[in-house]
C-alpha positions in Angstrom: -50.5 -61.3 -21.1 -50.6 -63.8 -24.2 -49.2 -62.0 -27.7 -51.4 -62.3 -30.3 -50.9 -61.9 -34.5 -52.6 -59.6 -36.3 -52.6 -59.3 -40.1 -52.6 -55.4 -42.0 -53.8 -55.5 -45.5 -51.4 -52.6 -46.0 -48.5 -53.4 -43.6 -48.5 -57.5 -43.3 -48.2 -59.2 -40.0 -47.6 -57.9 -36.5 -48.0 -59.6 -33.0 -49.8 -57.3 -29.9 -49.9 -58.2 -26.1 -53.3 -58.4 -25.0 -55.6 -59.4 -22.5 -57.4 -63.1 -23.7 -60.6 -61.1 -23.7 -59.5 -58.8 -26.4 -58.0 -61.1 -28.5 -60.8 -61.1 -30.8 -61.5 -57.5 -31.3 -59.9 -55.9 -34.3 -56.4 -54.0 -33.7 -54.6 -51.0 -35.1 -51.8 -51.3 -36.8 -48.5 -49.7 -35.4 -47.3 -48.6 -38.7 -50.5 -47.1 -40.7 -53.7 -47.4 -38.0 -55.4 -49.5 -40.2 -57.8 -51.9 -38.7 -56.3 -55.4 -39.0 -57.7 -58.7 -37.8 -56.2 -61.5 -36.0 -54.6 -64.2 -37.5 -56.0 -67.5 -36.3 -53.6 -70.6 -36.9 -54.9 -74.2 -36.3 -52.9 -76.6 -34.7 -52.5 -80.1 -35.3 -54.3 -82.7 -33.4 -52.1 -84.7 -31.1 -54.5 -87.1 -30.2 -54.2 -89.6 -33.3 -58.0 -88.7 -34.3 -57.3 -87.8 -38.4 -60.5 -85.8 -38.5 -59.1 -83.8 -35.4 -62.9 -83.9 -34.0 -62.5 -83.5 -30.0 -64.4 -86.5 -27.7 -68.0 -85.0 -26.0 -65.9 -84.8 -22.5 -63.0 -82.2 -24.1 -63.7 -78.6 -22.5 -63.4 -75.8 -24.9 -59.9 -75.5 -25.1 -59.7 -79.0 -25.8 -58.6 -80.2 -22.8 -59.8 -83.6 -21.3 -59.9 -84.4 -17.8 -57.6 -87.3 -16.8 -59.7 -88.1 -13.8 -57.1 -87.3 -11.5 -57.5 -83.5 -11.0 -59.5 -81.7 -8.1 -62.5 -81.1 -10.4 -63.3 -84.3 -11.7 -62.8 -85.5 -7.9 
């Protein structure tokens, strides 16, 4: 399961292991219970477009489909 960073106003930063569907949802913080929220980081484009704005064809994870895979076939 992917780790994911959450954020306590009271505590600071902490990571959880969760399910991809949960990733989301609020957490409880280990130290206090607090409800914290998840910190979401962007990360830099890698395909040389400056405004980092993904072509019509990109799925919603950004990938693209090189043509070559079974589902483009």
């Amino acid at each position: 399961m992917p780790v994911y960073d959450y954020e306590c106003a009271e505590c600071g930063a902490f990571e959880l292991v969760r399910r991809i569907v949960e990733r989301n949802e609020n957490a409880a913080c280990p130290q206090c219970g607090a409800t914290a929220r998840r910190v979401v980081i962007g990360a830099p484009s890698l395909s040389g477009d400056a405004g980092g704005a993904l072509d019509e064809s990109a799925g919603s994870y950004g990938m693209r489909h090189s043509g070559s895979c079974l589902c483009c076939r």
